[in-house]
N, C-alpha and C positions, 0 to 999 in steps of 0.2 A: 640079363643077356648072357647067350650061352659063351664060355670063352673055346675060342677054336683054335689056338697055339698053346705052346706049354707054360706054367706058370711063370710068371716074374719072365715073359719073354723081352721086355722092354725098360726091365728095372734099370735105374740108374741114367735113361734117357728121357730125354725130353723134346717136346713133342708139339708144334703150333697148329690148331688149328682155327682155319676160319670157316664165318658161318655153321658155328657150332652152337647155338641156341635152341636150333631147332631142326626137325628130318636129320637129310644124311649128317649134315654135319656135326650133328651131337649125336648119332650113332656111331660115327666113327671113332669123336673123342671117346667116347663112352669104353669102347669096345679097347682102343690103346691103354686108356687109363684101366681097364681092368687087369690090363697083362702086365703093370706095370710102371708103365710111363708116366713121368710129373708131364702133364699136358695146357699148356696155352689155352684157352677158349678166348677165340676173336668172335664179335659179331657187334652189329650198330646200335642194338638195343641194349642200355645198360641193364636196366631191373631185367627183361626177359634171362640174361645174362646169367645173371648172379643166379637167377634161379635155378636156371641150368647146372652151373658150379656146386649149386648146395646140393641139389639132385645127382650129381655124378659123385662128389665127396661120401656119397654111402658104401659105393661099390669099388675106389678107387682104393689103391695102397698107398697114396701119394694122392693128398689134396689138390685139384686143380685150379688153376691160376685164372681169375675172369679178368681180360682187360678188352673192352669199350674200344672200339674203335673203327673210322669207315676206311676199308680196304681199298678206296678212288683217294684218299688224301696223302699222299707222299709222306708228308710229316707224320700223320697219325701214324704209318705204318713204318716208320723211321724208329718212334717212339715206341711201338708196342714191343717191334723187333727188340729193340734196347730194352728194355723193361725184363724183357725174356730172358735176356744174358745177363741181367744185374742180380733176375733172383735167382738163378740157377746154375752159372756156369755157363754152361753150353747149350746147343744149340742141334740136336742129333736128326731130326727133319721138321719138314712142312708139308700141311695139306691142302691145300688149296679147294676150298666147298664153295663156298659163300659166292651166290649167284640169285640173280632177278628174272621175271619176266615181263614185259608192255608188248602184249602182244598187240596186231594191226596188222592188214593189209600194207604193202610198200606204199599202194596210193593212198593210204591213210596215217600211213604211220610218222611220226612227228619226228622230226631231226634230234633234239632233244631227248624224248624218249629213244633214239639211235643209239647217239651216244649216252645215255646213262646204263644202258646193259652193257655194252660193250667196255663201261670201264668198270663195271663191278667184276663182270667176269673175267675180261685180260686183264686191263691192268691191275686189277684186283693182283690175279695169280701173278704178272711181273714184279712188282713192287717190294711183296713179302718174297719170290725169291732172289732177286737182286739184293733185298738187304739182309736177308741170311747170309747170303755170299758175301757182301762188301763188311759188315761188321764183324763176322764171325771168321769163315771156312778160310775167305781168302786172306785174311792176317796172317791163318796157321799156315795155310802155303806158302806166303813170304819168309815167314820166322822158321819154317822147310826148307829155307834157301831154293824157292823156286820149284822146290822135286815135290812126286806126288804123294798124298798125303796115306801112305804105305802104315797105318800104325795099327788098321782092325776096328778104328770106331765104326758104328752105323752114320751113314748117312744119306739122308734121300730127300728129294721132293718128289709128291704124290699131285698131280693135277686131274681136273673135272674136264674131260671133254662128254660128249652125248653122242646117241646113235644119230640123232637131227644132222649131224655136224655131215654125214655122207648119205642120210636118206632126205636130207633138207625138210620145210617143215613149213608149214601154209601161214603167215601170220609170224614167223617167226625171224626173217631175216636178219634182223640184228644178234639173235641168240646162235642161230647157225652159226653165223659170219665169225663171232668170237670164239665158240666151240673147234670150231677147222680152224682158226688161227691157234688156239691153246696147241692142236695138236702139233704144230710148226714148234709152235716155242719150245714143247717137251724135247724133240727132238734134236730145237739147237742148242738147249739146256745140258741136254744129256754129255755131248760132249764138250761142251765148254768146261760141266762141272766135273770131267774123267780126271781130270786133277787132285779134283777133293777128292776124288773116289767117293764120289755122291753118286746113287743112281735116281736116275731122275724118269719117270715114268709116267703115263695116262690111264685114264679109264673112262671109259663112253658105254655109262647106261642108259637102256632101255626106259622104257616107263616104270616109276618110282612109287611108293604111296606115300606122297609127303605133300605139306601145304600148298605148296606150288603146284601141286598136280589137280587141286582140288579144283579151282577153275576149270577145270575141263569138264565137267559135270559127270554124273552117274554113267553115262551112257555113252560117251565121250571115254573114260575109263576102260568100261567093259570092251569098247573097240580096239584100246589098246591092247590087252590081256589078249584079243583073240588073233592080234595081228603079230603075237611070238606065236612061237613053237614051243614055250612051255605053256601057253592057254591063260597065262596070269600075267601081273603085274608084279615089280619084285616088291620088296619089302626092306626101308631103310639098311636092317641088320646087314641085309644078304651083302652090299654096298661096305657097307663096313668090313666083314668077313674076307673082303676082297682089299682090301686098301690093306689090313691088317698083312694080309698073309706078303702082298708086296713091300711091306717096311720091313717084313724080317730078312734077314741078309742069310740066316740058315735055308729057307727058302727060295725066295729069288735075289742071290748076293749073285745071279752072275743076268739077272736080267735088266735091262736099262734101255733108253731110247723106243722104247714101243707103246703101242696104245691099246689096251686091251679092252676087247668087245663083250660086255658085259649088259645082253641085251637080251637075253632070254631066247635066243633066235631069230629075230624082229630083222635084223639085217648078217649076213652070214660075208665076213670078210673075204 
């Protein structure tokens, strides 16, 4: 994977992410860990997991860390968070990936399958960033006597919103509904975390080529491609490239609170 920041852009940080076993998510980690960063890999499946970790451990400078765990369990995500700070110190952001889909018709679709996207993908992403905050950031704001945390570390969370979330999506209400919700919480993220001097960000792409995309079938794809303005479908990296360039704080260290439309043209803000 090509690296698109300067080298060792993230040395010495470290870096969570979920739903990193596979697509965006482990392009993302991939793409942090090559610039640098000791990086987190969350996701439900252990062995997929580990595999992932041995496969990123080639290209990283800094071995990645696999820890197991489902991002709807409180505790699990209490634990992993902790787990993060035990091996490393710190805690310099979060990414938030890891998401489902149970597509259906509303008059088809199961209460159950409702709620279980809607907690993988919000509460998924509230979970791990509340407890970045409560175990880590907001300690060092206390032990700041309250003032904001002025010292130069990086700090950020990165969330998944989609273009669905404002062009809505036939079968997909549950997946919408949390996507426009993530985009709320980045927002009230943003300033809550102006303390830590976290910035706290989104991104809502377009159509993807990753597993989740594959149920759409061949043809179902191609419609997507033709329904941007770049004629295609992006490609994991491209996603990563993007996540990447908004964790660097020489880059966008004065951007926060937004949701950036990373859609190929597909919907034009």
């Amino acid at each position: 994977m090509a690296r698109v920041l300067r080298d060792g852009a993230f040395e010495g940080e470290t870096h969570i992410v979920t739903g990193a076993a596979q697509g965006i998510g482990n392009a993302v980690a991939t793409m942090l860990a090559e610039h640098g960063a000791q990086v987190v890999l969350v996701d439900l499946d252990p062995s997929r997991l580990e595999e992932a970790a041995q496969e990123m451990a080639r290209v990283a400078s800094v071995s990645p860390i696999a820890h197991a765990a489902n991002v709807t369990d409180e505790a699990q995500v209490q634990q992993a968070v902790g787990a993060a700070l035990d091996a490393t110190g710190s805690i310099h952001g979060v990414v938030n990936v890891a998401g489902i889909t149970k597509d259906a018709r509303i008059a088809k679709k199961s209460y159950d399958d409702f709620k279980a996207v809607l907690a993988v993908h919000l509460h998924g992403t509230f979970l791990f960033t509340r407890e970045v905050a409560a175990q880590h950031w907001h300690p060092l704001f206390k032990a700041n006597g309250n003032e904001p945390l002025d010292d130069g570390v990086n700090r950020f969370v990165l969330n998944f919103s989609s273009v669905s979330a404002r062009n809505g999506n036939v079968g997909q209400v549950d997946y919408t509904a949390a996507k426009g919700a993530i985009e709320s919480v980045t927002k009230t993220t943003a300033r809550e975390f102006s303390s830590y001097r976290a910035r706290v960000n989104a991104i809502a792409p377009g159509p993807v080529n990753t597993p989740m995309l594959e149920a759409v079938g061949e043809a179902g794809i191609a419609a997507m491609g033709r329904a941007t303005l770049t004629g295609r479908i992006a490609e994991p990296e491209q996603m990563a490239a993007v996540i990447c360039a908004l964790a660097d704080p020489l880059i966008s260290g004065y951007i926060t609170g937004q949701v950036l439309q990373v859609n190929g043209g597909m919907y034009l803000a």
